[in-house]
C-alpha positions in Angstrom: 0.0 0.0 0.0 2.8 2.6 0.9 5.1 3.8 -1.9 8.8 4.8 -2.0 9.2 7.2 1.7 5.4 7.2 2.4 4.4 6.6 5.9 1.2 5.7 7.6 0.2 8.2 10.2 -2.9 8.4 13.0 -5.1 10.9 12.9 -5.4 12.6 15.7 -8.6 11.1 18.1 -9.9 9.3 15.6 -9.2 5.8 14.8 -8.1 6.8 10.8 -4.7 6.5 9.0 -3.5 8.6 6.9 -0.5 8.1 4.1 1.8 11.3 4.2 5.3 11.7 2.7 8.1 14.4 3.6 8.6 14.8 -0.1 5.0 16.3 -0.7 3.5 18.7 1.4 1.9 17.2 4.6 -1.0 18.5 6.7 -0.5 20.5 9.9 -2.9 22.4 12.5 -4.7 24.4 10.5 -6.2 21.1 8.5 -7.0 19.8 11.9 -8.3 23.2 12.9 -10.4 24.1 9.5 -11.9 20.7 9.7 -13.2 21.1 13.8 -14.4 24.6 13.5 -16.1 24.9 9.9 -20.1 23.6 9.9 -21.1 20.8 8.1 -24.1 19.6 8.1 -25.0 16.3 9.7 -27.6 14.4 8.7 -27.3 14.7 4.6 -26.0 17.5 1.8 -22.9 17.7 -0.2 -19.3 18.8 1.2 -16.4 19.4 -1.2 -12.9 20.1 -0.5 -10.7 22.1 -3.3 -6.9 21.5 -3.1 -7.5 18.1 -1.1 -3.8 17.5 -0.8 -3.4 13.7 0.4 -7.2 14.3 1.9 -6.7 15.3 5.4 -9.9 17.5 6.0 -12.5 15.0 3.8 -10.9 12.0 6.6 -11.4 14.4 9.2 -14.8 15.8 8.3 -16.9 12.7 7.6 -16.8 11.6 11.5 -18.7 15.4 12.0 -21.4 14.3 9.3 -23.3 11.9 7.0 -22.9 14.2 4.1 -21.0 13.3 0.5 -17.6 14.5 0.6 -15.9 15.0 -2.4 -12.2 16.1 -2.4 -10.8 18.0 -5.6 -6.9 17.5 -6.2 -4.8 18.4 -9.3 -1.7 16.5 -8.4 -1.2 13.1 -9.5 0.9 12.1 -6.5 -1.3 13.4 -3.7 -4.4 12.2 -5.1 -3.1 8.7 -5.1 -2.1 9.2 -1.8 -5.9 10.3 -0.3 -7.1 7.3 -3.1 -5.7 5.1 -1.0 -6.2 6.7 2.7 -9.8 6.4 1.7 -9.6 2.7 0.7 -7.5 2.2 3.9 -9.9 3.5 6.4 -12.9 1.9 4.0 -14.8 5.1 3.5 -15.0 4.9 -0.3 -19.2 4.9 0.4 -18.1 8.3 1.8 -15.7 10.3 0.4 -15.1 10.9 -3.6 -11.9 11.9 -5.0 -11.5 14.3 -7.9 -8.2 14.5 -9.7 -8.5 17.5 -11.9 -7.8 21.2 -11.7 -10.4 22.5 -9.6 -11.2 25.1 -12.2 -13.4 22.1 -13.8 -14.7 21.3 -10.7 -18.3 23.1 -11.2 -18.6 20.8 -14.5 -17.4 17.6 -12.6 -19.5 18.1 -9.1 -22.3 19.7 -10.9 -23.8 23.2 -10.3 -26.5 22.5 -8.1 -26.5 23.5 -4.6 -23.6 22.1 -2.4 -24.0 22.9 1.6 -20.0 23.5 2.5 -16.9 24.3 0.4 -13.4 24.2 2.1 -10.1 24.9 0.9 -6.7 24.9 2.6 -4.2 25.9 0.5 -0.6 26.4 1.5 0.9 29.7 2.2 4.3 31.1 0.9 6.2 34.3 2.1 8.2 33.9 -1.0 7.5 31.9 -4.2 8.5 28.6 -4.3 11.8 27.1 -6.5 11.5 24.6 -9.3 12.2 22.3 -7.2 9.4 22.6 -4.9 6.9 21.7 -7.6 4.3 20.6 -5.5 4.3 23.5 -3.2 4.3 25.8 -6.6 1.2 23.6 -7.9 -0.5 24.5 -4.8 0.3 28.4 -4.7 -1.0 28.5 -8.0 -4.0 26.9 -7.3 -4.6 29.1 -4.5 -4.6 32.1 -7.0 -6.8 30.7 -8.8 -9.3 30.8 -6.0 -8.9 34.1 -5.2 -9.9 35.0 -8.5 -13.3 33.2 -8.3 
């Protein structure tokens, strides 16, 4: 299940797994933070989740709600790596994955109503090099949003 330096961590109190790597960009408090304190709603409804990144907040949100969750992630690597979180903690009933640029992500979800969106992009004082290609993916994407 784990590829090249992946590792398998716990989510904090909850009995999930994640797979994280240190050569992609891993999730830190404010995941865990954004995924306590936003609303969802609980009994039904649609929750999506732009820039998913190896899926943190759709793992941590479904134990807050019986809602759809659908994660939206552009990167090949990361997407694989929530893929198969979800299939780990068997919560593919649960949680959709999208792996597209979340520009397309209207067309692909649909338009109709959707109760929550989050996104939790990373944040950069200074723009990332060429070798950070992940993190630069990610900034990008985060401009994007702010254009919306």
């Amino acid at each position: 299940m784990l590829k090249g330096d992946e590792r398998l961590d716990y989510l904090l109190k909850d009995d999930l797994r994640i797979i994280q790597s240190p050569s992609v960009f891993s999730f830190s408090l404010d995941a865990v933070l954004l995924s306590n304190f936003t609303y969802v709603p609980i009994q039904k409804g649609t929750i999506v989740d732009l820039c998913s990144g190896n899926g943190v907040i759709p793992l941590m949100l479904h134990r807050r709600s019986h809602a759809n969750i659908i994660g939206v992630e552009i990167q090949e690597r990361l997407y694989d790596m929530a893929m198969r979180s979800i299939e780990y903690n068997k919560l593919e009933q649960k949680i959709k994955m999208i792996h597209d640029d979340l520009k397309n992500a209207p067309n692909l979800i649909g338009r109709e109503f959707v109760d929550v969106v989050t996104c939790n992009p990373p944040y950069f004082q200074d723009v990332p090099t060429s070798e950070q290609r992940q993190m630069s993916i990610m900034q990008l994407q985060d401009m994007k949003l702010k254009r919306i």
